[in-house]
MARFIRO-328382 format. One record per residue (C-alpha): x, y, z; residue number from 1; residue in one letter. Coordinates in Angstrom, 3 decimals. Each point is the difference from the previous one (the first is absolute). Layout:
BEGIN
- X	Y	Z	NUM	A
...
//
This chain:
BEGIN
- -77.958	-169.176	25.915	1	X
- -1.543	2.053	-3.119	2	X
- 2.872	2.387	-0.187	3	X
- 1.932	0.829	-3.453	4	X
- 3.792	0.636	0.695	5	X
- 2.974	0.838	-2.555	6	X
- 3.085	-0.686	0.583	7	X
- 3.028	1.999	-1.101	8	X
- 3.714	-1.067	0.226	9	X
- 2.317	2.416	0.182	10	X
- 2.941	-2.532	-0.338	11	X
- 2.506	3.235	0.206	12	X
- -0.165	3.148	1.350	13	X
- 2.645	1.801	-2.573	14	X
- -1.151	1.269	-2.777	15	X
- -3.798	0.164	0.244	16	X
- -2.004	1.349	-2.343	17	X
- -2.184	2.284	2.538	18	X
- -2.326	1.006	-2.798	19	X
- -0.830	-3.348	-0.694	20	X
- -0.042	-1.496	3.700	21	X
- -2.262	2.845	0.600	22	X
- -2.785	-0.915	-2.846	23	X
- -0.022	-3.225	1.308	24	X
- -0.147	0.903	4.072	25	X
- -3.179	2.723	-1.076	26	X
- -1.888	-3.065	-0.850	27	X
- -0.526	-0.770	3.446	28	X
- -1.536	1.720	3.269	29	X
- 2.297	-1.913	2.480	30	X
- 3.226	-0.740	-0.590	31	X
- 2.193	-2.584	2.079	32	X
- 3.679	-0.140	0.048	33	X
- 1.748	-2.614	0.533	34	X
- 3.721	-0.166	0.498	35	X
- 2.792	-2.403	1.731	36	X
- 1.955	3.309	1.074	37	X
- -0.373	2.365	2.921	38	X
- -3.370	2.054	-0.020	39	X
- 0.431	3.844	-0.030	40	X
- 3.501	-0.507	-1.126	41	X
- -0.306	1.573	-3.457	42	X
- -1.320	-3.581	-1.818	43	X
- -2.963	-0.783	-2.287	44	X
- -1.660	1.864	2.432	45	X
- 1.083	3.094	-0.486	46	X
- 0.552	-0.408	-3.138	47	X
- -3.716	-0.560	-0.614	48	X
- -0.450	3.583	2.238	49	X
- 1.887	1.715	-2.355	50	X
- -1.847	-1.253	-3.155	51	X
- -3.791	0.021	1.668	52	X
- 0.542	3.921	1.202	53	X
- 1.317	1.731	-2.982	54	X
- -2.397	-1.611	-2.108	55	X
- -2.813	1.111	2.053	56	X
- -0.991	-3.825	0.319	57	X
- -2.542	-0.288	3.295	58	X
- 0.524	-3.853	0.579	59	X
- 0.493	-0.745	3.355	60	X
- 3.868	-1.529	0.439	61	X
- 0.759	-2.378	3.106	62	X
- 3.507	-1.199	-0.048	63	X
- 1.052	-3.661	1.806	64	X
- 3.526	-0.971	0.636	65	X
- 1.979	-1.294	2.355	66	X
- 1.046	2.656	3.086	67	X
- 3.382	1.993	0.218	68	X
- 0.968	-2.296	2.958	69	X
- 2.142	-2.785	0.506	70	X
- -1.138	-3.771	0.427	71	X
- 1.399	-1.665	2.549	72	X
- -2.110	-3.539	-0.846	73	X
- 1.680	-1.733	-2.129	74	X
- -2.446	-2.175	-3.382	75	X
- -0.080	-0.648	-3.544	76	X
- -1.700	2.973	-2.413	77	X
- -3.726	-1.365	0.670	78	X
- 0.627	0.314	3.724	79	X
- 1.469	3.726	-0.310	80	X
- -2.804	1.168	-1.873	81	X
- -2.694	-1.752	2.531	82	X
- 1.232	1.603	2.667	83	X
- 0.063	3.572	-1.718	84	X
- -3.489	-0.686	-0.770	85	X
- 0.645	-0.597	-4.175	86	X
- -1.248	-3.359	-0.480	87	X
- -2.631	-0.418	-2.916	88	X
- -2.779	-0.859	2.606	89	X
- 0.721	3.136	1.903	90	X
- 0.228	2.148	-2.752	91	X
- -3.041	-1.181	-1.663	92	X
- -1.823	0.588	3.514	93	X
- 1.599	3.637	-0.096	94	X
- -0.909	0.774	-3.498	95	X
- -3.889	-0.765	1.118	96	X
- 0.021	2.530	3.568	97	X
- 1.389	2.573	-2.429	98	X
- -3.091	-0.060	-2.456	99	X
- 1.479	-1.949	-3.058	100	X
//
């Protein structure tokens, strides 16, 4: 769709190099984090809120996850992340309303 996108994995969260995360998240205006944990839970998420402010960094952040709930439905990983809304096609779609 004419959009450039970088990826970053951040395989670990323990150690990170903040100042170096940080140089590479500046680079970009929108920033979206992606994470197989619980959203608002003290993840990537906040992890990338606690590098962005310090650094005075004005990307915007948007953080997707699966919700602090239980799942009663019962699937393989592809189905789990469908119904949280974290499959590539919905992310991608995502990505685009927020103005990458």
């Amino acid at each position: 769709q004419g959009k450039t996108v970088g990826v970053l994995d951040v395989f670990t969260l323990q150690p990170c190099d903040r100042a170096a995360l940080g140089l590479m998240l500046a680079q970009y205006p929108l920033i979206l984090s992606l994470e197989e944990g619980f959203v608002g839970k003290g993840g990537l998420d906040a992890l990338i809120r606690d590098i962005l402010a310090p650094l005075g960094i004005a990307a915007r952040h948007h953080g997707l996850g699966l919700p602090a709930e239980y799942c009663f439905e019962v699937g393989e990983r592809d189905f789990r992340l469908d119904k949280a809304g974290l499959a590539a096609k919905t992310i991608a779609q995502r990505a685009c309303e927020l103005g990458a």
